[in-house]
C-alpha positions in Angstrom: 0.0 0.0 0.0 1.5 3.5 -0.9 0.9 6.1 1.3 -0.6 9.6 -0.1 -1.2 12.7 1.8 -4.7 12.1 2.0 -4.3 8.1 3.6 -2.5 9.9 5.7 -4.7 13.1 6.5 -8.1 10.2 6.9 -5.7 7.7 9.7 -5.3 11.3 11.1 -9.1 11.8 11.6 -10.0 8.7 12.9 -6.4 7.7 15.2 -5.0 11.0 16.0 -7.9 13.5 16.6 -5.9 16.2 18.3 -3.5 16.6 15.4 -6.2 16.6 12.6 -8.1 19.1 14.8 -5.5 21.4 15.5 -4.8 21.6 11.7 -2.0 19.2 10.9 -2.2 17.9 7.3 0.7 16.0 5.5 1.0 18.1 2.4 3.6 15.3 0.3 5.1 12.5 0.8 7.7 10.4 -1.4 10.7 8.2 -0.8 12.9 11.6 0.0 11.0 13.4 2.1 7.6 13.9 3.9 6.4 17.5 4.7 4.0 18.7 6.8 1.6 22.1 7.5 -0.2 23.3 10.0 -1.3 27.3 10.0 -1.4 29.5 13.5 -5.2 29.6 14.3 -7.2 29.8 17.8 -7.2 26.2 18.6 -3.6 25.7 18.2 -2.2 29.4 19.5 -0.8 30.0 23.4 -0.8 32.9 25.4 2.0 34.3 23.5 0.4 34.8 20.5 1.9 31.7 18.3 1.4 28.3 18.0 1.6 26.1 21.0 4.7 24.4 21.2 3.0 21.0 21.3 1.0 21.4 18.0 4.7 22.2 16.5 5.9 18.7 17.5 2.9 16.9 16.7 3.8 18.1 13.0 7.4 17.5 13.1 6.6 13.7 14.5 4.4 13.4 11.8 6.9 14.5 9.1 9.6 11.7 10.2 6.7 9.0 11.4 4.8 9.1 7.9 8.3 8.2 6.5 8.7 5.4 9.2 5.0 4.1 8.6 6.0 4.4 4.4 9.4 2.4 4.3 8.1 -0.3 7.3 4.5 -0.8 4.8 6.6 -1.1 2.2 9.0 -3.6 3.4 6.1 -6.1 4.0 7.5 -7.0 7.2 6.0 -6.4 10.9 7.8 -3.8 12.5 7.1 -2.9 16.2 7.9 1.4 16.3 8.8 3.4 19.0 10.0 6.7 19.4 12.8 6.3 22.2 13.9 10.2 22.2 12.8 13.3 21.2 14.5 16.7 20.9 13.8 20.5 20.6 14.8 24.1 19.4 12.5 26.9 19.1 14.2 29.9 16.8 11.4 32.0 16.4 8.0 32.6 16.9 5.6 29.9 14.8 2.5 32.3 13.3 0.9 32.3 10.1 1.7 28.8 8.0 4.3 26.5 9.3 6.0 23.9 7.0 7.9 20.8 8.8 10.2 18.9 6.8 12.5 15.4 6.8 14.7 14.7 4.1 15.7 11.6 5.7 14.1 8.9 3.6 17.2 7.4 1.6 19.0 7.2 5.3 15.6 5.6 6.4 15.9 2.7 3.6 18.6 1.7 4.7 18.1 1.1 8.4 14.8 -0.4 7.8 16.5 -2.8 5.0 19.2 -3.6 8.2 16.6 -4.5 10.6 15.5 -7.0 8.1 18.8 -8.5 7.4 20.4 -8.5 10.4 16.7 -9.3 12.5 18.0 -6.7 15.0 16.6 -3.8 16.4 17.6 -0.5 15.0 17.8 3.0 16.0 17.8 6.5 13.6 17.6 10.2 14.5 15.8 11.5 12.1 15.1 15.4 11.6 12.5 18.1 10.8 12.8 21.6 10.1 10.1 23.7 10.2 9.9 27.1 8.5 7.6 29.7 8.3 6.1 31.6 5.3 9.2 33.8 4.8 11.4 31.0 4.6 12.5 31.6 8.2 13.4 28.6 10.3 11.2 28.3 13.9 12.1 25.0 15.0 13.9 22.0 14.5 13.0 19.0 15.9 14.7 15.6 16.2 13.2 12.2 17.1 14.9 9.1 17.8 12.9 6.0 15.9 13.5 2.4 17.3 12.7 -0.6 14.7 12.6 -3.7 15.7 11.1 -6.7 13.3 8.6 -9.1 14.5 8.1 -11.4 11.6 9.6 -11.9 8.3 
């Protein structure tokens, strides 16, 4: 099964409410890269008139996990996932429309095709960038993935 944007965006509705609500949507996805928006609006903002710092990571995870959930699918294997580690950087103030981005997925190929050969668990940072509408960076988010196969 290929994912698309809008698999993704439906699984969103139905098994992750609070991100489709606040407004994340996977915009594309391919065997590169997986990006992700999500636009400053009431239900997402804090007191400090920009976007809550948890609606941020919910789009950067979602930028690095599509890719997971895409190259684990694809390998036709059962995969148990976990994210072991996460880690933040706010630069700037997230208003208006907020693009995250990982341009991990060759890297990700390969650790998933090691998990399969080797039957061992694997580990991968994988990062996301997010940048506003002037092309200015606000955060950058990385999240340790854990792979481990279940059956062949």
């Amino acid at each position: 099964m290929v994912l698309t944007p809008r698999k993704i965006n439906i699984f969103l509705f139905f098994k992750l409410p609070a991100a489709f609500w606040c407004g994340v949507r996977v915009k594309n996805i391919n065997a590169e890269e997986c990006s992700v928006i999500v636009r400053h609006r009431w239900i997402n903002q804090n007191p400090f008139h920009s976007m809550y710092f948890a609606v941020q990571s919910m789009a950067a995870e979602l930028s690095t996990g599509a890719l997971v959930l895409s190259f684990v699918k694809g390998s036709g294997c059962d995969f148990s996932i976990l994210i072991a580690q996460n880690k933040a950087s706010y630069t700037k103030k997230a208003t208006g429309k907020i693009t995250f981005k990982c341009e991990q997925g060759r890297l990700l190929e390969e650790v998933v095709q090691k998990a399969i050969d080797t039957n061992e668990g694997q580990t991968i940072w994988l990062k996301s960038i997010g940048i506003n509408e002037k092309n200015e960076q606000v955060a950058e988010m990385d999240f340790e993935w854990s792979l481990k196969i279940k059956s062949k």
